[in-house]
C-alpha positions, 0 to 999 in steps of 0.5 A: 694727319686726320684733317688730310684723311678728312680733306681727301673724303671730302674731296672723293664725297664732292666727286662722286656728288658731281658724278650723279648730278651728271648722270642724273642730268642725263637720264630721262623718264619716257611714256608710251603706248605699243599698239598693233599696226592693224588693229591698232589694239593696245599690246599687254605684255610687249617688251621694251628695252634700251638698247645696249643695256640691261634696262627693261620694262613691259607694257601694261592692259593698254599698252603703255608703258614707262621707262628711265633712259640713260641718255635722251638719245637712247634707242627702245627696242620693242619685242612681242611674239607674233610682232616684228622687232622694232627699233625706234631712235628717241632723239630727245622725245620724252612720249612716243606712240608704236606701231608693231606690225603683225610677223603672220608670215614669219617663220617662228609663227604657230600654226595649227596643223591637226591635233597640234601645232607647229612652228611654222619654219618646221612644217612639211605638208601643204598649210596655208595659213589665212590672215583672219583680218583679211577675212573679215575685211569683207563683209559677210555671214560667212567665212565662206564667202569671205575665203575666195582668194586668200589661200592658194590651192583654193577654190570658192564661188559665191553668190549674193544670196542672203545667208547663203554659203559658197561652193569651196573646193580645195585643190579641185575635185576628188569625188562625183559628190560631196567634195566639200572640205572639211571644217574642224571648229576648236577640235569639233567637226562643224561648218563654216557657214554656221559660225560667227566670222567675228570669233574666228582667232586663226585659220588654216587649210590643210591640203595635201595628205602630210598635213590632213590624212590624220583626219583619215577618212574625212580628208579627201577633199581637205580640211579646214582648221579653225580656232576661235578667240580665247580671252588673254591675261589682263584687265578686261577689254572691251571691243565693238565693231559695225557696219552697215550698208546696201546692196544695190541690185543694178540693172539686171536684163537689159538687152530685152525687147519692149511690147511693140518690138515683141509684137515686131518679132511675132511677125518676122517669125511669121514671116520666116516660115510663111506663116499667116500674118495673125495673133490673138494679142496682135491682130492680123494684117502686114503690121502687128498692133499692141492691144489695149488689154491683153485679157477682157473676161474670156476675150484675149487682145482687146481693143478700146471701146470693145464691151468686153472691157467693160468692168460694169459687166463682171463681178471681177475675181468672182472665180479665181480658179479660172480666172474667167473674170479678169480685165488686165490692161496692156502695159504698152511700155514694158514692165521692167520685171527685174526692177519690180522685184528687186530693191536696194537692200540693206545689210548690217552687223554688230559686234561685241566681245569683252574678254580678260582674265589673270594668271589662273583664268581666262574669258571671252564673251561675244555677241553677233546680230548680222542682219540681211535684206536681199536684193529680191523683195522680201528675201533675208537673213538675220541671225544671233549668235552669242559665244562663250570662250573660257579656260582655267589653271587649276593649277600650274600644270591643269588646264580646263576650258570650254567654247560655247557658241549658241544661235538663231537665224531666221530667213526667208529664202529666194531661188538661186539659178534654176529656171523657176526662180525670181530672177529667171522669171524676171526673163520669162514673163512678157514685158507686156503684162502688168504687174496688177489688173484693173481692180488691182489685183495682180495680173498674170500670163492669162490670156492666149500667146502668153505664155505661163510665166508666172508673176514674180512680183507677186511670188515674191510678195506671196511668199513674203510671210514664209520663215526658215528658223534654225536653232543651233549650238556648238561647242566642247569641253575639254581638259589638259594636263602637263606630266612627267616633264615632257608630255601633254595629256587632252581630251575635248568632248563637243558636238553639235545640236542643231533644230529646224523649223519651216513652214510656208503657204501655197495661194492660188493663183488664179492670174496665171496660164498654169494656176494653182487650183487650191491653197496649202499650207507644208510645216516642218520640222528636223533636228540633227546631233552629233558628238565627238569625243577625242583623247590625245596624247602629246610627247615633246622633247629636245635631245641635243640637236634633235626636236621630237614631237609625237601625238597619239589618240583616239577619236569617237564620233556619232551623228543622227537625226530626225525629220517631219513634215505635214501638209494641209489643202484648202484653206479658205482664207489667206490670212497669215494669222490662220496658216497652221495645219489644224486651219486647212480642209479635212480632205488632202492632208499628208504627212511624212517624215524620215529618220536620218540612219546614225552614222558612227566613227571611230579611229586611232591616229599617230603624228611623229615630227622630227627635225635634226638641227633644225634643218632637217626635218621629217613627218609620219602620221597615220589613221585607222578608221571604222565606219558604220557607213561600211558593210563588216567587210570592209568597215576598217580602213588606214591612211598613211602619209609621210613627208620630209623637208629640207632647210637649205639656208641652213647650210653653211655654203648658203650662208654667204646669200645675205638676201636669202632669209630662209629656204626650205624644200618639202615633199609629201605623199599619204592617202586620204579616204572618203566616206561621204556615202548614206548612212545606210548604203550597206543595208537593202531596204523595202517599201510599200505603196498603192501600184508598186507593192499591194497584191489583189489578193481576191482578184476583184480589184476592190481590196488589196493587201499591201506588200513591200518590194526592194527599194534600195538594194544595199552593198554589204562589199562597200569601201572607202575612197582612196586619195593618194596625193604626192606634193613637191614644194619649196618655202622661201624667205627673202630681204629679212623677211620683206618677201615671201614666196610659197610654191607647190605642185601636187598630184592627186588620184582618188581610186575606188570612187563611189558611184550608182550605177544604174541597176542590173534586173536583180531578183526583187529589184525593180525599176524603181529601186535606188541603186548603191553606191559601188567602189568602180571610179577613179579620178585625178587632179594635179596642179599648182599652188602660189603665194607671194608676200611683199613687205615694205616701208617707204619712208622709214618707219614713219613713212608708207607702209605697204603689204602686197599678197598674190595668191595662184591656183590652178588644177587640172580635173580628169577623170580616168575610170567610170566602170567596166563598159561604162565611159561616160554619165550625164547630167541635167543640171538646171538646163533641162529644155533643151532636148538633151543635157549639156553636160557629160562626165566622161574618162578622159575629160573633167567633171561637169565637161559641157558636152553637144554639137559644136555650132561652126556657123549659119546656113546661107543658101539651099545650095549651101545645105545641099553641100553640107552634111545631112543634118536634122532640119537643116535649112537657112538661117540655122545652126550648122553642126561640126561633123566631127566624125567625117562621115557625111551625116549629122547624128548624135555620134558627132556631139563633142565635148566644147567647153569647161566651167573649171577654170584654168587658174584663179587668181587673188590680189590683196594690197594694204597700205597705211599712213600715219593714222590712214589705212587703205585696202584693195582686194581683188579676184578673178577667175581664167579660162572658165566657160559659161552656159547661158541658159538664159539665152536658150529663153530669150534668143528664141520665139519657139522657146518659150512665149516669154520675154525675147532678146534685143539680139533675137529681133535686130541680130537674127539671121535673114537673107540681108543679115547673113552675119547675125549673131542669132539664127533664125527667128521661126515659130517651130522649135527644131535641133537644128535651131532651139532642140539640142545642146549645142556651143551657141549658149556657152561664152567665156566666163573669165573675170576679174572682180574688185571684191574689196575697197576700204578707207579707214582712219584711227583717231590719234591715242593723244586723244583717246586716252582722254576718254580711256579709249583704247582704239576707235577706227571710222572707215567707208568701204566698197565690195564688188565694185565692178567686174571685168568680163566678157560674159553677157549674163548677170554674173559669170560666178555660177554654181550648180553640183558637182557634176553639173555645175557652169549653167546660169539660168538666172543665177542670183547675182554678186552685186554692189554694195557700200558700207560705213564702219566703226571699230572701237575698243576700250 
């Protein structure tokens, strides 16, 4: 019996062996590396399972990873939050490398919503959230900038100034003035130009009043949340990013005249009016001639030989304040204005960041040096930025931490679209002058039938040691606790302080027709502060199918400053080392300064957020606000909103549409409010000052005593502007996730807008007193929003994976009430010479609606002027005038409202595509329906202007008997309003564009080989922006800016111009 019991175990003991050699035969040890598609940044904490079994590991700080399989034809699954669920097939691989692809657009994202968050899928307001790598695909100094054309409902127009931000506006206007969003930074007021686009974590835009009014008085124009990078748990990480690259300024005014066509147009305007054949600079008879100096001492269009031109004679520059000693020869060829101040420039940036930490603590610590040249000489920006990002578990239910970001930018700035900067006098000055005389000094207009442009060579060069320094620091601290299970309490303390220094030096300048007779030397400084303290409280619970989040707190806010600034004439030498206000005259100084009022704030605010298995869903939030900038009666304003959506693909008869992921209706109404006034607009204020308020008390005029009269009148009665806004809009999910669709239609009023009126005579109210801003206006705006999203992978995981985004926007701006006997404002804007303004903010019409005659054609014949409606000047060859009031006469009762520089809708098309270890982007943006005022041709395409640079169009395409088809009227010596002397059409083109803002290349090096150098990611990529721009317009740009209610003229608007880059993006 025991040898039977010994032999059956024997036997069970060899079974058994044989069962684990099979087994063990079959198991397979796997390693990795689980890294984000985009980033290609290792991922920590990233889930990898067998499928079918219970077998599991993590990844560890640089995303690799081992794991036993039970069979070599095992299946990984890969799971991250924020990452789609991969599945990769081993098939006998014993090392693979993933690629996790970022689920920005699913719906179980976070998405901070205002004082809190919210799955994505639950959100009932208006939020679009912006992908921060596409931001920061374009290179730039701000996210500003960076933000034109990745949010629908979003407008911004930029520029390519050094260090400039962008004019951002968010589902259009809803104010006369102050219609920028606004920009919460970690819980902080802040701005977006003032941070490093680099620290930027997420992004989102709050648009309708559901998802903003719980930032009550401040939201009318939108608001912007951004939230900056936080250190993970794990070891420390490493990251530097670069790039460097130029701008290349193009080509500028092409279409302008050379000297001799210049003297040839001289006398076909002669001629034209029948003037006599002679010019100081020409000469006289039937063909014009080019001189060999246009200024010889006191002697203008001086020919070879002439003993004027003789240096031997002058002591040359001897008097410099009138120029009476100067020999400036002709430049017969042309001086090509444009390209004397411009170059190509170059423009860098260098990042670093380490960040890390554990389970009790986590860091970031950053760096930022973005330097910039402009494209005009001399101009720049440079800034430092250094950030601090921290936080604590004091213990499993306390947190504390704080962001930190401290900077210093220096630059030296260039105009940006007025008639006095760089690039308008690029057009303005004749091509005939040169950029230095004879002794090498620089030469000017001064001379007869120059004109006074200046020299904009030698502005640029002049100014090339002038600075505008600006020291900053931003931040807060805050703390949290966990309690009682189910609530969460916050406070967070920040602000902002904020120093500016300035200074620059007037030289004389003694080549000009128009000369500065003396120097100066202006040195300035201002400073701001403000704080922000918020409490909150945050109560989250689940009851069965019933989610309930409520937020409650309260919010103080303060903000004042100072500013100083002090002149000084006569100095007498130019040397840099000598500019200071100590250094100048003793006669001529001035000093001034301006205390900014404090401005405080303080509210209360509530947001419930309710969702009832989790389909239907429902918002209600509401704000009080108090603001110092309001007299006592009316100090207090309340913003309410509520909003309500609708989960459709939850119900069970949609459950049978298996392409149909997910699909939510939502509506919202709320108000917002607006207190973008003076600090001080409820008080009235006095001044003093020679001729307005001093009394001869003896009546011999030898002594006065001085007095104060009203210069401000204030309005105790102010109120907050009130924007009601309704938003109808559906979320939609399609195919698992590969399609996104957003849509919305909103409605937005604002009443009670604030405005100056022009002041009635009042007892101590003079003419020179500033009127208040009244409560009198109303505005509205409705439009659509659109975003589509496509996924897709063409070729299986391994193969080409695309992402496609459309972003649509569109509004439509009227205003319906000025005041009561009040239709209409207007506005000069940055085209003041042309006899009238063209702009006028009327009810019924949008803001900044371009407004003049309307040009129907050129009068042919005297018989054709006879026939026509009486007009001004009328006569051949000029502008014939629409009588859009039929009654036979040409006035000012026939001026028309004939265009718009809001555009009927804009436009972003982003695309991303990768390859194995090769990604490729392209972005693209344009603008429809958009039109233009080219001021410039108000300089150049006509003689009577101004006696500046002229048009090809002007000499070779103006009217004459044998041209009756010109595009140009007439070219005469006298200006008239019946050619160059009223707003009329002729200067507005259309301004619709598309533009290839951005082209990237990029390859990462495999990890095979990097892991050699416990390199974690090191990507190498060329890129383009604004590589060419589609339009009709014939100016330098048709992105124009200006005010709120004069903007769409370019008088010499600095350009967006070319650039191209190198890159390098490396972690470890």
């Amino acid at each position: 019996m025991p040898s039977k019991l010994t032999a059956a175990r024997l036997w069970l003991i060899a079974c058994l062996l044989l069962f684990t050699s099979i087994t063990f035969a079959q198991q397979k040890t796997i390693t990795g590396k689980v890294m984000g598609e985009k980033d290609k940044q290792p991922i920590f904490g990233a889930t990898v399972a067998v499928k079918g079994s219970n077998v599991a590991t993590q990844t560890g700080a640089d995303g690799s990873f081992t794991i036993t399989v039970p069979n070599p034809n095992s299946v990984l699954v890969i799971t991250f939050v924020g990452f789609e669920t991969i599945e990769i097939p081993l098939a006998g691989k014993s090392n693979v490398e993933i690629s996790m692809k970022d689920k920005s657009t699913t719906l179980t994202d976070v998405v901070v919503t205002g004082y809190s968050s919210q799955a994505k899928k639950d959100i009932t307001g208006s939020v679009a959230v912006v992908k921060t790598e596409d931001l920061k695909s374009i290179p730039a100094a701000n996210a500003e900038t960076q933000l034109q054309g990745r949010a629908s409902g979003v407008t911004v127009i930029t520029n390519n100034r050094p260090g400039d931000g962008a004019s951002v506006r968010i589902r259009g206007f809803a104010s006369f003035g102050g219609n920028e969003p606004l920009v919460v930074i970690d819980g902080i007021p802040g701005s977006l130009t003032s941070i490093n686009p680099n620290d930027i974590e997420s992004m989102q835009v709050l648009k309708d009043a559901a998802s903003a009014s719980v930032y009550g008085s401040r939201a009318s124009n939108g608001v912007i949340i951004v939230t900056t990078k936080k250190g993970k748990q794990g070891s420390a990480k490493v990251t530097y990013n670069m790039y460097y690259g130029a701008s290349f300024p193009g080509k500028g005014y092409t279409n302008l005249l050379n000297p001799q066509e210049m003297a040839d147009l001289a006398w076909l305007a002669k001629k034209n009016q029948g003037l006599p054949l002679t010019h100081d600079q020409y000469g006289s008879g039937p063909n014009p001639r080019l001189p060999d100096y246009i200024l010889a001492g006191t002697k203008s269009g001086v020919m070879e030989g002439d003993p004027a031109a003789n240096p031997a004679l002058y002591n040359l520059n001897l008097d410099n304040v009138s120029g009476s000693y100067l020999i400036v020869r002709a430049n017969k060829a042309g001086t090509n204005w444009f390209k004397e101040i411009t170059e190509t420039a170059p423009i860098q940036n260098h990042n670093i960041n380490v960040s890390g930490g554990s389970d009790r603590s986590r860091y970031l610590f950053g760096f930022d040096l973005f330097d910039q040249k402009g494209i005009v000489i001399h101009n720049f920006f440079k800034r430092y930025t250094a950030r601090v990002n921290t936080e604590f578990n004091i213990k499993k239910n306390i947190r504390i931490g704080q962001n930190l970001q401290i900077s210093a930018s220096q630059g030296n700035g260039a105009g940006l679209n007025d008639e006095g900067t760089e690039i308008a006098n690029s057009y303005r000055a004749q091509p005939i002058v040169p950029v230095f005389n004879i002794n090498g000094d620089f030469a000017g207009s001064r001379g007869a039938n120059l004109g006074n442009g200046n020299n904009p060579y030698a502005t640029r060069v002049r100014s090339k040691d002038n600075r505008g320094n600006n020291y900053s620091v931003f931040g807060n601290m805050y703390a949290e606790v966990d309690f009682l299970k189910h609530f969460t309490a916050r406070t967070s303390f920040g602000g902002t302080f904020s120093n500016d220094n300035y200074y620059f030096y007037t030289f004389q300048t003694y080549e000009n027709a128009e000369n500065n007779s003396g120097t100066s030397f202006t040195e300035g400084v201002n400073y701001f502060r403000s704080w922000t303290w918020t409490n909150q409280l945050t109560y989250k619970n689940t009851f069965g199918a019933h989610d309930v989040t409520v937020v409650g707190g309260s919010e103080a806010i303060e903000e004042w400053g100072r500013a100083i600034q002090g002149l000084r004439l006569g100095y007498f030498v130019d040397n840099v080392d000598f500019r200071s206000l100590d250094a100048g005259g003793a006669s001529g100084q001035r000093a001034s300064g301006s205390p900014y009022t404090p401005a405080a704030l303080f509210s209360i605010f509530g947001k419930a957020d309710y969702a009832y298995n989790n389909k239907y869903l429902a918002s209600f939030t509401i704000r009080r606000d108090g603001s110092s900038r309001f007299g006592a009666n009316n100090r207090y304003g309340v913003f309410p909103a509520f909003s309500v959506g609708w989960r459709i693909s939850e119900e069970t008869f949609m459950q049978d549409i298996k392409w149909l992921t997910d699909l939510k209706l939502r509506g919202s109404w709320g108000q917002m409010g607006n207190q973008r006034i003076l600090p001080a607009n409820s008080f009235s204020q006095y001044a003093s000052g020679p001729g307005s308020s001093n009394y001869d008390i003896n009546g011999n005029q030898n002594s006065t005593v001085g007095g104060f009269q009203l210069s401000f009148v204030g309005n105790p009665d102010g109120k907050w502007e009130t924007n009601t806004t309704t938003n109808i809009g559906f979320d939609a999910t399609l195919f698992g996730g590969k399609t996104e669709i957003v849509a919305e239609w909103y409605s937005k009023k604002t009443d009670d807008l604030l405005f100056r009126l022009e002041q009635v005579a009042t007892a101590g109210a003079g003419p020179s007193s500033n009127p208040p801003f009244v409560n009198v206006a109303s505005m509205k705006n409705t439009g659509l929003d659109l975003l589509i999203n496509q996924r897709m992978n063409i070729g299986g995981n391994n193969g080409v994976k695309l992402d496609a985004t459309l972003t649509f926007t569109t509004y439509q701006n009227e205003i319906t009430k000025i005041a009561d006997g009040v239709d209409f404002f207007d506005a000069v804007g940055a085209a003041g010479r042309v006899g009238g303004t063209f702009f006028r903010n009327a009810v019924g019409n949008s803001v900044s609606a371009f407004y003049g005659f309307k040009v129907i054609g050129l009068f042919q014949s005297a018989d054709d002027v006879a026939k026509s409606p009486t007009q001004e000047a009328a006569a051949p060859g000029r502008f014939k005038y629409l009588d859009a009031n039929g009654d036979g006469a040409i006035t000012d009762d026939d001026r028309v409202f004939f265009g718009n520089p809001n555009p009927d809708f804009t436009y972003g098309i982003n695309l991303n595509a990768s390859y194995k270890n090769f990604d490729l982007g392209v972005f693209f943006y344009g603008a429809e329906g958009k039109d233009v005022i080219n001021y410039v041709r108000w300089w150049t395409d006509f003689v009577p202007s101004f006696q500046g640079a002229k048009s090809k169009d002007a000499l070779y395409n103006s009217w004459t008997p044998q041209r009756p088809n010109a595009k140009v009227p007439i070219q005469e010596e006298s200006g008239n309003r019946s050619t160059n002397g009223a707003p009329n059409s002729y200067y507005m083109e259309d301004g619709s564009f598309l533009r290839m803002k951005n082209l990237s290349l990029g390859y990462s090096l495999p990890s095979s080989l990097l892991n050699r150098f416990k390199v974690d990611r090191l990507r190498l990529y060329v890129q383009a922006t604004n590589l060419f721009t589609i339009t009709k317009y014939t100016g330098l740009d048709p992105e124009v800016t200006g005010g709120d209610t004069e903007f769409g003229v370019d008088a010499g608007n600095y350009p967006t111009v070319k650039q191209f880059f190198i890159g390098v993006n490396l972690g470890f």
